[in-house]
NUBA-760444 format. One line per 8 residues: number of its first residue (from 1); their letters; for each residue z, y negated, x negated of C-alpha. Coordinates in steps of 0.1 Angstrom, whole numbers. Example, Ala and Ser with C-alpha at 12.3 -4.5 7.8 and 13.67 -1.06 7.14 Angstrom:
// residues 2
1) AS) 78/45/-123 | 71/11/-137;
END
This chain:
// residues 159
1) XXXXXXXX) -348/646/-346 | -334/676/-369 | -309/692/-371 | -287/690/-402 | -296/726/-409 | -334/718/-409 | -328/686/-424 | -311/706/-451;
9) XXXXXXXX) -336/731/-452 | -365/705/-457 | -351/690/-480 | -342/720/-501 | -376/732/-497 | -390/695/-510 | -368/697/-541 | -383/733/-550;
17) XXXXXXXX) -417/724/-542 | -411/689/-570 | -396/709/-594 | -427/734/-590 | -453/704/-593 | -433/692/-621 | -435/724/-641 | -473/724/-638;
25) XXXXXXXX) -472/685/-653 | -451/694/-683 | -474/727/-687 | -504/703/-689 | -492/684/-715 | -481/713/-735 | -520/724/-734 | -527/695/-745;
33) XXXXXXXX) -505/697/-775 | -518/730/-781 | -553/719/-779 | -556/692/-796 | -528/697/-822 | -547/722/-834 | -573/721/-868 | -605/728/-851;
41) XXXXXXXX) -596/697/-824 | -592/673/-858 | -627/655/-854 | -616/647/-822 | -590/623/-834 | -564/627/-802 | -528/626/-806 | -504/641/-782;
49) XXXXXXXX) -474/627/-777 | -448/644/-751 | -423/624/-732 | -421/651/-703 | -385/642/-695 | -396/607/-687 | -424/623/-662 | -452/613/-686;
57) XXXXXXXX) -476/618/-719 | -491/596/-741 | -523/603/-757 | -533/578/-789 | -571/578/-794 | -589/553/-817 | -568/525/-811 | -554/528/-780;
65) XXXXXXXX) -527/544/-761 | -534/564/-724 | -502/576/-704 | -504/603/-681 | -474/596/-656 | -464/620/-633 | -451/617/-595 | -456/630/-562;
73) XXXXXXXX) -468/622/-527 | -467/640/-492 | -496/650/-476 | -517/657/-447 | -496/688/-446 | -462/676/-452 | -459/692/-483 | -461/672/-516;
81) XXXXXXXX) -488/676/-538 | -487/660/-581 | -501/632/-584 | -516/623/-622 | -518/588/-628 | -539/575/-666 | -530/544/-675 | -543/524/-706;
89) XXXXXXXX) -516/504/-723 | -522/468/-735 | -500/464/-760 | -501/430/-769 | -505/416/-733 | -475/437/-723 | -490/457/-693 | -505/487/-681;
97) XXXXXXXX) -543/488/-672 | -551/520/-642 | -580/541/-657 | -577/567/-629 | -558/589/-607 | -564/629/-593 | -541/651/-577 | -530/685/-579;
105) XXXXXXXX) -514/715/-556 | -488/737/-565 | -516/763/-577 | -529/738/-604 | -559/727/-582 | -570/696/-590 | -596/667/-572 | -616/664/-600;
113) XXXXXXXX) -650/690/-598 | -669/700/-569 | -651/704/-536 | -658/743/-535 | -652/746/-571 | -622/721/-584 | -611/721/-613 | -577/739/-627;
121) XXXXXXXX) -546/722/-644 | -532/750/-657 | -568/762/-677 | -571/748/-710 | -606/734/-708 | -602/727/-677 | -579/700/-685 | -588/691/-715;
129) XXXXXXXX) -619/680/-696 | -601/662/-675 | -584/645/-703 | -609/635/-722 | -627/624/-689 | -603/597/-684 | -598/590/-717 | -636/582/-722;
137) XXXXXXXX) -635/562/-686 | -606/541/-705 | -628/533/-734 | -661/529/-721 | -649/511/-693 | -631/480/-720 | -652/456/-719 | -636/444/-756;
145) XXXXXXXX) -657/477/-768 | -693/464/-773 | -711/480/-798 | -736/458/-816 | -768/476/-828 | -787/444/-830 | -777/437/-865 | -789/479/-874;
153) XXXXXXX) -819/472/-863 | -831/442/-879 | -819/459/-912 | -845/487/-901 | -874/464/-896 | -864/446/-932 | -876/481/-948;
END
């Protein structure tokens, strides 16, 4: 058991270490805003919209709405690492679907890449990538998203 001066300490030191992680969040979303606020991004047709001091992000593509929800978890270390959940919001059913999860540490290193090579929160295409990843994953993977070429074709063969 601890003492209440380690306690203290740990806890101090768990606080810091949050408001660190949390930092990186809300600096992720502001590339975000930057990157795909901006006139050469336009095609892409993402919308940024900050909530950062609700711990999340939503991003409106097509028509759809993704949030990016901070929080945090310990681990194997005892330390807490940033956890990034995406969620896809269904609006009229009133509920949240899960897309995807990765974490990050408290130098912006995420799970997403190669294991030797991971992949950066804190660089701009970095995350975007990572963004646009799970925002893909989110529409690819609804099945009400079926694209019918049949019809396309059998205009072709008409001709």
């Amino acid at each position: 058991m601890l003492d209440i001066r380690e306690l203290h300490q740990n806890i101090v030191q768990l606080n810091d270490h949050y408001g660190y992680l949390k930092e990186g969040f809300d600096k992720f979303g502001k590339l975000m805003v930057s990157r795909f606020q901006s006139a050469n991004s336009s095609r892409l047709g993402v919308k940024v919209l900050l909530k950062l001091d609700e711990n999340y992000f939503d991003i409106k593509f097509l028509d759809r709405t993704f949030r990016f929800v901070f929080s945090t978890k310990i681990n194997q270390k005892a330390t807490l690492d940033g956890i990034v959940h995406c969620r896809s919001i269904d609006e009229l059913n009133k509920k949240y679907i899960k897309i995807g999860e990765f974490s990050f540490d408290g130098n912006g290193r995420t799970t997403v890449g190669p294991v030797n090579n991971p992949l950066s929160l804190y660089d701009e295409t970095a995350s975007s990538y990572i963004l646009l990843h799970y925002i893909y994953e989110g529409v690819i993977g609804d099945q009400g998203l079926q694209i019918d070429m049949s019809l396309a074709l059998d205009e072709e063969d008409e001709e």
